[in-house]
N, C-alpha and C positions, 0 to 999 in steps of 0.2 A: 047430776050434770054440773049443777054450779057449782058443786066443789072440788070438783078435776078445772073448772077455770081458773077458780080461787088460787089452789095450789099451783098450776101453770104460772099464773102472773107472779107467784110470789118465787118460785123458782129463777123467771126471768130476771124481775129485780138482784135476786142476789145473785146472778151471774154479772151482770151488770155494774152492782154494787161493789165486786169484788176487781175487775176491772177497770173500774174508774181508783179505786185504792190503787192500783198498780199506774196506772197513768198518773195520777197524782205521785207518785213516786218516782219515775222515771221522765216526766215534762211539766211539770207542775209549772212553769211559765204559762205555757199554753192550753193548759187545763184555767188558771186565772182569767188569763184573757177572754177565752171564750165565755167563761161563768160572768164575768161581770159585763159583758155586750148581752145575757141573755136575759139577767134579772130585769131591767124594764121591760124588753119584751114579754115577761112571763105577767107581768104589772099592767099590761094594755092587751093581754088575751082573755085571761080570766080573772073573776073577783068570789069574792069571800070573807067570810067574815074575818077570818085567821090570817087569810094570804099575806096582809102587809106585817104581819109578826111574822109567818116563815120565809119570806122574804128578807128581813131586817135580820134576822138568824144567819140564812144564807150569806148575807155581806158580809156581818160580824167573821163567820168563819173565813172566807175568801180570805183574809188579812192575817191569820193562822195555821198554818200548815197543821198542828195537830189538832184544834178545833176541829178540822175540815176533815180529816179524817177519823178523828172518834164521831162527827155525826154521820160519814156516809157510811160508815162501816156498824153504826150503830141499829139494831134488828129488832128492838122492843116496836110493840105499838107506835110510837112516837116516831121512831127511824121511819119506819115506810110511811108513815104520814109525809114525813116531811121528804122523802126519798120522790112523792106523790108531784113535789112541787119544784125540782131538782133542775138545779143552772145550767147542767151537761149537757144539757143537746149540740151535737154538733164538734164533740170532743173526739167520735170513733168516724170513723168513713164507712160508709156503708156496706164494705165488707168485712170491715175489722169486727163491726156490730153484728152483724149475719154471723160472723164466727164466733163471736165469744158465745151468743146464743145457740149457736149448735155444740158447743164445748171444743172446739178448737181452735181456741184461744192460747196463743202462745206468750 
């Protein structure tokens, strides 16, 4: 059973991940703006030993269009870590995100 979750979640992410690449492509304004109003809030919800380095990664990308897209797009180990810790909330409306997650994502 845990590894039909495992895989669920990781299928999610890269629906997701592949989604946010296309938003980043198509409003990438407003893909910035919402990433840098979230990274202090992700800084005052949760803590970890790593958080303020994938945080400080996060920003570093922000100010990089291709940074920013080789790490969201990127699927090693490392990618979904830091995928884990990700600026995007709040970039999809709630039905855009219902649909990319049911695959009908236009």
């Amino acid at each position: 059973m845990k590894t039909v979750i495992t895989v669920t979640q990781n299928q999610t992410s890269i629906k997701l991940k592949a989604a946010t690449l296309e938003k980043i492509e198509t409003d990438y304004s407003y893909v910035i703006e919402v990433a840098k109003k979230n990274i202090p809030k992700i800084g005052q919800s949760i803590s970890g030993v790593a958080l303020n380095d994938y945080l400080s990664i996060w920003e570093d990308a922000l100010s990089d269009k291709s940074m920013l897209k080789a790490l969201v797009a990127d699927n090693s180990d490392y990618g979904f870590d830091m995928w884990q810790i990700n600026p995007f909330t709040g970039i999809f409306s709630p039905e855009e995100r219902w649909n990319i997650l049911r695959g009908k994502h236009e």
